[in-house]
C-alpha positions as CSV (number, residue, x, y, z in Angstrom):
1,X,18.4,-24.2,7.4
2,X,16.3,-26.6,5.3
3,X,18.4,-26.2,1.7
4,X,16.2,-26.3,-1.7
5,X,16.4,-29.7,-3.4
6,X,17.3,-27.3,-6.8
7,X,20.0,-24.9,-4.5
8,X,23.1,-25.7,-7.1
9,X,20.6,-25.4,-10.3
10,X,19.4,-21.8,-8.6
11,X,23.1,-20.9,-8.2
12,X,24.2,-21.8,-11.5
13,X,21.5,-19.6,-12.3
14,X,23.0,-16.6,-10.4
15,X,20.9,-17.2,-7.4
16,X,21.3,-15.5,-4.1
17,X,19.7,-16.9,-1.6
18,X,17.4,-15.7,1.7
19,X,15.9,-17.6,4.3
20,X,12.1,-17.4,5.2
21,X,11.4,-19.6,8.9
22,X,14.6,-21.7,8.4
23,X,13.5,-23.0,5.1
24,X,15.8,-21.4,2.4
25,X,14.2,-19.4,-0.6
26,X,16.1,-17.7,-3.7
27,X,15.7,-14.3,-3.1
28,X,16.8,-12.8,-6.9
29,X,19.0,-13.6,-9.9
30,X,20.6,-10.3,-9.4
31,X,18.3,-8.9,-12.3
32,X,15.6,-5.7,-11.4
33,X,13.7,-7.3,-14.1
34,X,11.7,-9.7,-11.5
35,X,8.9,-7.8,-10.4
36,X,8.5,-6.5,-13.8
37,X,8.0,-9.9,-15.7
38,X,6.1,-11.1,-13.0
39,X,3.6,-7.9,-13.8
40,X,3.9,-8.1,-17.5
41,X,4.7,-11.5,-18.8
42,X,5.4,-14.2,-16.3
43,X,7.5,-15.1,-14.3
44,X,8.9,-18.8,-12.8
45,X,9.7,-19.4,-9.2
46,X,10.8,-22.6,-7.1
47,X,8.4,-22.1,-3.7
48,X,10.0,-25.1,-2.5
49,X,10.5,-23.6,1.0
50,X,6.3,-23.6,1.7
51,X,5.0,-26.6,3.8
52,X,3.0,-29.6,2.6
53,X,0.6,-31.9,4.7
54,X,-1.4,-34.5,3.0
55,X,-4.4,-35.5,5.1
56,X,-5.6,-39.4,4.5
57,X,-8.0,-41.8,5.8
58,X,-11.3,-42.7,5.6
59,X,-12.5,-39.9,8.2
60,X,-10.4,-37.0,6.4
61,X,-13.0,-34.9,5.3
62,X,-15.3,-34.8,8.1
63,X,-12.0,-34.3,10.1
64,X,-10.5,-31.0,8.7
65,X,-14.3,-29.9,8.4
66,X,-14.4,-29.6,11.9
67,X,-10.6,-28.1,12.3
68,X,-10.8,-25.2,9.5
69,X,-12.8,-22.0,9.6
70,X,-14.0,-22.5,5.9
71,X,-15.8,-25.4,4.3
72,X,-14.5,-28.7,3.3
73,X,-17.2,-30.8,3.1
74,X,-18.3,-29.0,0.4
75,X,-15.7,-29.4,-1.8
76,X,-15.6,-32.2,-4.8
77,X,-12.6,-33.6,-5.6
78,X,-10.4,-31.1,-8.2
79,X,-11.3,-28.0,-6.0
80,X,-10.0,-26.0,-3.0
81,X,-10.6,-23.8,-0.2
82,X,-8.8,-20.9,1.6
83,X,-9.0,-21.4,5.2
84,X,-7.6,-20.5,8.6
85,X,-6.4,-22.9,11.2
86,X,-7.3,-21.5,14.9
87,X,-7.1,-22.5,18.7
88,X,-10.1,-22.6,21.4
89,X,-10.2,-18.9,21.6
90,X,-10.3,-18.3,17.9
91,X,-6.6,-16.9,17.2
92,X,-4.5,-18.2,13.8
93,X,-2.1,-21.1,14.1
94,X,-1.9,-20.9,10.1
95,X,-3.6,-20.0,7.0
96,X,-3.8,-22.9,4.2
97,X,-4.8,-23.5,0.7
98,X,-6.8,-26.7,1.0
99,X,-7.3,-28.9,-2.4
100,X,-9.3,-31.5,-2.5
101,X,-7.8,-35.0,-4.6
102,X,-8.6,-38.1,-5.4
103,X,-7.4,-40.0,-2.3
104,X,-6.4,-37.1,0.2
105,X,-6.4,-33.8,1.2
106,X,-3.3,-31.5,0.6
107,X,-2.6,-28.6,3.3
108,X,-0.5,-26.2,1.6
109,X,1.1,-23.1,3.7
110,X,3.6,-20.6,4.8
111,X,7.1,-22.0,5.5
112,X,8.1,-23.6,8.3
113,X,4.9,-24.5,10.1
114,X,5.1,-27.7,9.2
115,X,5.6,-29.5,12.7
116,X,3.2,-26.8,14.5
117,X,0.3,-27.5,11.9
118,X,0.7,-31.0,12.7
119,X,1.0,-31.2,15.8
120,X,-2.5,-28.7,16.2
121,X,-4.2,-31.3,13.7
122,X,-3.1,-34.5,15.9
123,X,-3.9,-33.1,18.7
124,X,-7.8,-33.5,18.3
125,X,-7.2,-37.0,16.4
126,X,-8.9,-39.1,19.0
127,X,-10.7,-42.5,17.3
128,X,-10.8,-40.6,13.4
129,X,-9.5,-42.9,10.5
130,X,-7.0,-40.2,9.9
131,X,-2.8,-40.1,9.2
132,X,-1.0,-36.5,8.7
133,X,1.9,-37.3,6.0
134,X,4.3,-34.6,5.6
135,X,4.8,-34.3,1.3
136,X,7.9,-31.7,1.0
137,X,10.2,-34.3,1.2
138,X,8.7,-36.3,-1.7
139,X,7.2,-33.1,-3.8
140,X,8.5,-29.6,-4.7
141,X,6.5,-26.4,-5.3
142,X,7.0,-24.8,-8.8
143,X,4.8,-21.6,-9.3
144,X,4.3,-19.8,-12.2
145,X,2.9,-16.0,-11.8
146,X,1.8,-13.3,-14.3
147,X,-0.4,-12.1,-16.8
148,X,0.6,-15.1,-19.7
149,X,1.7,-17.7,-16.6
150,X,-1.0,-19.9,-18.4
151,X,0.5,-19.8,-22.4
152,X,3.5,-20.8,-20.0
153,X,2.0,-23.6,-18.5
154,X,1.0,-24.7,-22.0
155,X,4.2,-25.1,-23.3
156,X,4.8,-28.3,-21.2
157,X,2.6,-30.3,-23.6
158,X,0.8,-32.4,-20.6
159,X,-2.5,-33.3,-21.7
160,X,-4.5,-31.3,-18.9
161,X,-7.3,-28.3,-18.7
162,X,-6.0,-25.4,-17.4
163,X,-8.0,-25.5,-13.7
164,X,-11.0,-22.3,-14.3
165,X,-11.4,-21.5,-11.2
166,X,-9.9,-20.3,-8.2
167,X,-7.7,-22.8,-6.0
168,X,-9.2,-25.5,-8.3
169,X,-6.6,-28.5,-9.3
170,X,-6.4,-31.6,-11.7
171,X,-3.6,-34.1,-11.4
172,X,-2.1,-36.1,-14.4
173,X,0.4,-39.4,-14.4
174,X,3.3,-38.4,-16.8
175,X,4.7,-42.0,-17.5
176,X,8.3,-39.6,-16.6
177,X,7.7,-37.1,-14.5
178,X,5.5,-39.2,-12.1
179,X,2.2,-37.8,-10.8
180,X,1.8,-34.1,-11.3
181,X,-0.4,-31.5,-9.7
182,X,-1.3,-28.1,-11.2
183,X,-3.5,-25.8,-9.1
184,X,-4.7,-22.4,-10.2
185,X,-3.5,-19.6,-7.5
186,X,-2.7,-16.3,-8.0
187,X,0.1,-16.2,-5.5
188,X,0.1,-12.3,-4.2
189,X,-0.3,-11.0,-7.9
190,X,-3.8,-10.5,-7.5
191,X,-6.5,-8.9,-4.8
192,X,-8.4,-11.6,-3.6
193,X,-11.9,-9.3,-4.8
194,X,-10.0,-9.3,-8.3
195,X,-9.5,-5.5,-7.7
196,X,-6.1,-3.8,-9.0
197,X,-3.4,-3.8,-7.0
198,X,-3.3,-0.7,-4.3
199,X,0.6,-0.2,-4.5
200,X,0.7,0.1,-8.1
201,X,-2.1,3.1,-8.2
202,X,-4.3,0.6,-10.1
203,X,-2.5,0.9,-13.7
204,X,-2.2,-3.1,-13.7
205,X,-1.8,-3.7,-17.3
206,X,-3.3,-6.8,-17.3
207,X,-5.2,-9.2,-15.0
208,X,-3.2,-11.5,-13.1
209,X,-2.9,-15.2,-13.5
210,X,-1.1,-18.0,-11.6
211,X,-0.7,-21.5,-11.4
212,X,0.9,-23.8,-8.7
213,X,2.8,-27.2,-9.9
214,X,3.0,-29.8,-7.2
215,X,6.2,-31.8,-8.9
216,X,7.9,-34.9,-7.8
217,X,10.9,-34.4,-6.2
218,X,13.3,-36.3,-9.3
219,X,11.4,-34.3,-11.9
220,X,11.8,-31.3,-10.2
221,X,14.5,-29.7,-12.3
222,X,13.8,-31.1,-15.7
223,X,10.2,-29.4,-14.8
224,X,11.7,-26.3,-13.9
225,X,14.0,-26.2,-16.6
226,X,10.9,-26.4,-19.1
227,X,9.0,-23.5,-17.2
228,X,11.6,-21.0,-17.6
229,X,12.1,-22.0,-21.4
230,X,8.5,-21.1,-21.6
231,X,8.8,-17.8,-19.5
232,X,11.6,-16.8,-21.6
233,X,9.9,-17.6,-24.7
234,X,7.1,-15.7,-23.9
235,X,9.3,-12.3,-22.4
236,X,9.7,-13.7,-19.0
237,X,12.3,-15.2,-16.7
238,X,12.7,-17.2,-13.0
239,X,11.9,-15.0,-10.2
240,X,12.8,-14.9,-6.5
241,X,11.2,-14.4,-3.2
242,X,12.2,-10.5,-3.3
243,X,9.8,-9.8,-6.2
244,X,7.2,-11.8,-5.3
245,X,6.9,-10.5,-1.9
246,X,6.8,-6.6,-3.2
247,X,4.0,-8.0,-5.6
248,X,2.1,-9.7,-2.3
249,X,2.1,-6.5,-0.6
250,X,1.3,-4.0,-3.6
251,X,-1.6,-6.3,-3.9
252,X,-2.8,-6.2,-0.2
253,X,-1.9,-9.4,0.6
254,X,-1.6,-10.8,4.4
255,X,1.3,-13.4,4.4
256,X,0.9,-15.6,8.1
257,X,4.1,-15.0,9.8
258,X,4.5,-11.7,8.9
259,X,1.3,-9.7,9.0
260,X,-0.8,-11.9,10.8
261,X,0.7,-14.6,13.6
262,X,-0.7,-16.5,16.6
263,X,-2.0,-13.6,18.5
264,X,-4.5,-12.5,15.3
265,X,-7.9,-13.5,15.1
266,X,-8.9,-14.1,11.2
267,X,-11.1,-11.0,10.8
268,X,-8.1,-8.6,12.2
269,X,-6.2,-9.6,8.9
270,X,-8.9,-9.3,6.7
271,X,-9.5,-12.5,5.1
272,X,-13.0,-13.3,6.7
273,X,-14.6,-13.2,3.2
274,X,-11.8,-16.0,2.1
275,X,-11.5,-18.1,4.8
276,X,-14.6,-18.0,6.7
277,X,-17.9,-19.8,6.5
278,X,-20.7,-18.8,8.5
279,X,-23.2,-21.2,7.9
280,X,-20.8,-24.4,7.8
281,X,-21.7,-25.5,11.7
282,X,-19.2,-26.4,14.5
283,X,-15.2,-26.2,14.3
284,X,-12.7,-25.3,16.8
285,X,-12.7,-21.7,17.9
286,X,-16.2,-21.5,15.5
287,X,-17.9,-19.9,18.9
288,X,-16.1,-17.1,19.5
289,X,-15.4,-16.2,15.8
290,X,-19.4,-16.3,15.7
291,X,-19.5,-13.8,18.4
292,X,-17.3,-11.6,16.6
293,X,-19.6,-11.2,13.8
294,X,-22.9,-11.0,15.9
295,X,-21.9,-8.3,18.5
296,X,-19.3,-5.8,17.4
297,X,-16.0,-5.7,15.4
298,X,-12.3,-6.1,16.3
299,X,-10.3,-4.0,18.3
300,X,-7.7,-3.1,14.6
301,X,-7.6,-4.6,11.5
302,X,-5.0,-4.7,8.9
303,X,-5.2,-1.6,6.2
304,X,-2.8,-0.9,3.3
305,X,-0.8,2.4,4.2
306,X,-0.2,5.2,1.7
307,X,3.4,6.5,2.2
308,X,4.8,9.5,1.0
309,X,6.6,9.3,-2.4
310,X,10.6,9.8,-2.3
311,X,11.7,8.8,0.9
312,X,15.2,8.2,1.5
313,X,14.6,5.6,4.3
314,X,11.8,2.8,4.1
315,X,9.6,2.3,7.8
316,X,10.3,-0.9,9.1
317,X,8.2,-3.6,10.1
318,X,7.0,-2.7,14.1
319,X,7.1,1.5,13.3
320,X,4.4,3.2,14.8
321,X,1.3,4.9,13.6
322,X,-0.1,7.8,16.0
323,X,-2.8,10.1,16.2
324,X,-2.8,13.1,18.2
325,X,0.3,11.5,20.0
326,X,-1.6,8.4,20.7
327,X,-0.3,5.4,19.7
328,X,-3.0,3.6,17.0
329,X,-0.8,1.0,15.4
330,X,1.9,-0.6,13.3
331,X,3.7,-1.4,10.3
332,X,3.8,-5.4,9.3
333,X,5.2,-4.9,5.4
334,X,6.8,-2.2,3.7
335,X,7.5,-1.2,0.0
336,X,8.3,1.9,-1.5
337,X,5.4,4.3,-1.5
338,X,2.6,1.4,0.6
339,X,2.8,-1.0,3.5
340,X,0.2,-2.6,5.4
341,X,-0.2,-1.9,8.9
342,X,-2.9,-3.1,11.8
343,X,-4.8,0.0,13.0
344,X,-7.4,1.1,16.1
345,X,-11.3,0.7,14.5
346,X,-11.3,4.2,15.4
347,X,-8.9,5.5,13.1
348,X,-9.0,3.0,10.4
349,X,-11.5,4.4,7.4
350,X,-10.1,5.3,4.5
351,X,-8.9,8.7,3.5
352,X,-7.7,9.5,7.8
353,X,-4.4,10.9,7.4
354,X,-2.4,9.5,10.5
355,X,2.0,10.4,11.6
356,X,4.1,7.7,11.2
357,X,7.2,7.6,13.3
358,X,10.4,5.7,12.5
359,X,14.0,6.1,12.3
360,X,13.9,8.6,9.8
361,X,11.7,11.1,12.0
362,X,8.0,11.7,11.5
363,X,5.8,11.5,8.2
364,X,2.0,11.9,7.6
365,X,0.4,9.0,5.7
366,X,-2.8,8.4,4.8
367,X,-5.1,5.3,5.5
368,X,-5.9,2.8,2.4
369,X,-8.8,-0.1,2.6
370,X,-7.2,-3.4,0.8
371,X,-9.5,-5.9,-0.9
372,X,-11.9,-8.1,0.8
């Protein structure tokens, strides 16, 4: 297991710790206040464990533009993209946040992709000016999540804007914290559409906000140390994987890995509105995610799941959805009360009331659409 750079600052901090793709993660403090400052206030979490690939070279751009289902040639430097990465017969080998800086182009995504992400990207590298650098051992991942993550931000005193819009970043030199990147992302707080999250019945009390710091690795901790200051100032506190994850899928959030993998194509997961540009021109596996869109839809498609309130024993991930005793799909994430599942065209509007079947027997649960 890949260890955080911060593990004995987190266990100081009464960490316990998961493991997410053999990169470790704090899951919690130990404190059921997590999910509820990261709805409310704001909360601060080390997301270390997510992979980093810089992209250089003279032919960078024009490179990932023809690699990436969404489109980076039109992006200036200080914005981003969302994107999928896909094979010859259009299914996912990742999702990524693309940003756009100065001198490169930063690939940020799930953990522990790393190598496989690479190795798809060097695979088409035939005469490009083009060099994949792998960041995470030079640069952690600080993110800061919640309704007053930017008042947060503010308190480090760096003389930046707060990025506007959208996966849009600005850098600054800090003569001693070395070159720092803060991106705007709303990490699984927030529909992608900007509707209110599903789980929660839509009573968000506030619209969410989040902001990604790309920190040196030596800074790291003095960085973090300031963020959680803020958070605490402000009625917040550090945050683990655990709440951030229940907030992702409340929100109707597809993470790669665990709702969508490498036998999805992008518009069974829902995020063809993100991560797809139709009018961008060739890119591996653009032919038969063009075909999709011009002659029918997918076989199933991810859908949020309305469970029934009080159960004594959550579904699991794999549990079965049927209709009439035919089988019409499956569970991918689980909360209490919602989870999102992949389910037959057929039966997948909203409102169709379907049997679930786990270990704890049989339940009826209705169909939910999630955000575009």
């Amino acid at each position: 297991m890949n260890q955080l750079a911060l593990h004995e600052l987190h266990q100081h901090l009464g960490a316990h710790f998961t493991e997410v793709n053999s990169a470790e993660v704090v899951a919690h403090y130990g404190d059921a206040a997590e999910r509820g400052a990261l709805r409310e206030t704001v909360g601060v979490l080390d997301l270390s464990c997510r992979s980093r690939l810089c992209v250089t070279g003279a032919d960078r751009v024009k490179f990932l533009h023809g690699q990436v289902t969404n489109d980076v040639q039109r992006l200036r430097t200080g914005e981003g993209c969302y994107a999928a990465l896909v094979n010859a017969k259009g299914k996912m080998h990742s999702d990524l946040n693309i940003y756009h800086l100065a001198d490169e182009l930063l690939l940020d995504f799930e953990p522990g992709y790393s190598a496989a992400v690479a190795a798809r990207l060097e695979k088409y590298v035939i005469t490009e000016d083009v060099q994949l650098l792998d960041a995470a051992p030079h640069y952690g991942l600080l993110t800061v999540q919640g309704p007053r993550a930017g008042e947060a931000i503010k308190q480090l005193d760096l003389p930046w804007e707060l990025p506007a819009k959208p996966l849009a970043c600005s850098a600054h030199l800090d003569p001693m914290l070395g070159q720092l990147y803060l991106m705007r992302r709303a990490g699984g707080l927030q529909p992608p559409s900007g509707a209110l999250p599903i789980g929660e019945g839509g009573d968000c009390k506030s619209p969410a906000q989040g902001f990604d710091l790309f920190v040196p690795t030596a800074a790291l901790g003095a960085v973090f140390h300031k963020l959680v200051a803020a958070a605490k100032s402000l009625g917040g506190r550090a945050c683990g994987w655990d709440a951030l994850e229940t907030a992702r899928i409340e929100a109707g959030i597809p993470r790669f890995g665990q709702d969508m993998d490498e036998t999805n194509l992008p518009p069974e997961a829902g995020i063809e509105s993100r991560a797809i540009s139709y009018s961008k021109g060739c890119y591996i596996g653009q032919e038969l995610i063009a075909r999709i869109r011009t002659y029918g839809q997918v076989a199933k498609t991810l859908r949020g799941l309305r469970l029934p309130a009080g159960l004594a024993t959550l579904p699991a991930r794999g549990d079965k959805l049927f209709a009439d005793d035919k089988e019409v799909g499956h569970l991918t994430s689980v909360v209490p009360g919602f989870a999102l599942v992949y389910v037959r065209k057929e039966q997948n509007a909203r409102g169709t009331t379907l049997t679930l079947r786990g270990a704890a027997g049989d339940c009826v649960v209705t169909v939910e659409a999630i955000p575009a």
